[in-house]
N, C-alpha and C positions, 0 to 999 in steps of 0.2 A: 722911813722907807718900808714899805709895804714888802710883801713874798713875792707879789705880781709885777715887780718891778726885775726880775730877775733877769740877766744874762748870763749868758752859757760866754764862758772866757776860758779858754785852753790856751796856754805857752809851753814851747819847749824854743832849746838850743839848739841851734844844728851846725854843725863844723864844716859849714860852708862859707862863700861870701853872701852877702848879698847880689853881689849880680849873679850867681850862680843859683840862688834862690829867685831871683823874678824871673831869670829864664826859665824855669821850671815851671813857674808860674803862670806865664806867657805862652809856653807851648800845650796846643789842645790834645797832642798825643798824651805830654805828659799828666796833663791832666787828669785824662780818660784813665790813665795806668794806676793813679791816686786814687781815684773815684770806683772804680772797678768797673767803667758800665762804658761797655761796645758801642752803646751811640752817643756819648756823650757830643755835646754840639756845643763849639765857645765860636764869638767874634769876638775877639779880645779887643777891643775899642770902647770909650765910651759911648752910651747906647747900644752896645752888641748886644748878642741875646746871647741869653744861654738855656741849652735845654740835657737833664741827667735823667736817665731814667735810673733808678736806686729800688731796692727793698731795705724798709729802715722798720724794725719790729718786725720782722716776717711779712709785709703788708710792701704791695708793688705802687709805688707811685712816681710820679715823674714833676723832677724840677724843674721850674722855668722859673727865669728871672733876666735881667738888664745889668747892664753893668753902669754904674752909675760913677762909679770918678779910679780915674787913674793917674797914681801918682809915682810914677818909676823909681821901683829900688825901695820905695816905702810903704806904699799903700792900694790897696786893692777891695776896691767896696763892690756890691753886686744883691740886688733883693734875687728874694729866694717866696717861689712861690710852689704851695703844693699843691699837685693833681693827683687823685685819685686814678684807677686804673682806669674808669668810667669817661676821665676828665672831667670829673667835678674840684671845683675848684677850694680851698683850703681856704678856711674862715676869716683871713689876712696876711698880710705879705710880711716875711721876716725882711731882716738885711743880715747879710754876711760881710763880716768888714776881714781882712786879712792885713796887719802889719808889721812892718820886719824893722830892726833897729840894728846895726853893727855894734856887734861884742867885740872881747879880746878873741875869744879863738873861734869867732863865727858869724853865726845872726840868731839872734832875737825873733821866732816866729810867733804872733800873737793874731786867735781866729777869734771874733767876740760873734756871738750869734745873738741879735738883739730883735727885741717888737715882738715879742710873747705877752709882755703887758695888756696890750688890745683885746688877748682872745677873751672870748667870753668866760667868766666865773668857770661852768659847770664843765671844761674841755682844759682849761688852764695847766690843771696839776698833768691832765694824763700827755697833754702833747709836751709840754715843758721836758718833761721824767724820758718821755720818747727822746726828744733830741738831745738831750745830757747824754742819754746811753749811747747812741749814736756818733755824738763826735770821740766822748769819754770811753767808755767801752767798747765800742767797735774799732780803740785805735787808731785811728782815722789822722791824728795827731803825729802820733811817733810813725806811722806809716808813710807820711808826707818825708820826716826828716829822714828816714834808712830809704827813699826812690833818690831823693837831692842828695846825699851820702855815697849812694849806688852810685848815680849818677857820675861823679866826680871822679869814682874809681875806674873807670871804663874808658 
């Protein structure tokens, strides 16, 4: 197995249930609150679209993507595509898989961010190292589980 075979794979636990977790999931407000971005756009259906506009590296660009299978309470897939602030379009389409397994005292949240393999050699290392810090570093992870958390307490 090669470097350029990599997935970016985050879990934590969240002391929720799972349907407490796919509702959160499900809803485009709460989504927009996780993602931090005023226009976020979901059709939460398979085929919806979805559109983010994010700064990831100091650098403004905007996600679009499909939502490609829904599987209630377990699974949540969706490609993820980048545009520049220009709307030029990002060198291949990732997929974002999100899935959730019942624990003893919660759920299982697991995001794999997959199809970095494709880019090209000379772009590989620096966008790969962007979205590890992105989901890794910017928290993105544990901030999902303390809204679903918050959430619960309210």
């Amino acid at each position: 197995m090669t470097e350029k075979n990599h997935k970016i794979i985050s879990q934590i636990s969240i002391n929720a249930s799972i349907a407490q977790v796919w509702e959160f999931l499900m809803s485009e407000e709460k989504m927009k609150n996780w993602f931090e971005a005023d226009e976020f756009l979901i059709d939460v259906s398979e085929g919806g679209k979805i559109k983010i506009p994010l700064t990831i590296s100091g650098e403004e660009c905007v996600i679009e993507g499909e939502i490609g299978l829904i599987l209630p309470q377990e699974k949540f897939v969706f490609t993820w595509i980048e545009r520049d602030k220009h709307g030029d379009a990002w060198f291949n389409n990732t997929t974002v898989t999100i899935a959730l397994e019942e624990i003893k005292n919660g759920t299982k949240f697991t995001l794999i961010h997959d199809g970095f393999k494709y880019l090209p050699e000379e772009i590989f290392h620096e966008v790969y190292d962007r979205y590890q810090a992105y989901w890794h570093d910017g928290n993105l992870i544990a901030r999902f589980s303390e809204l679903v958390s918050k959430q619960n307490c309210e």
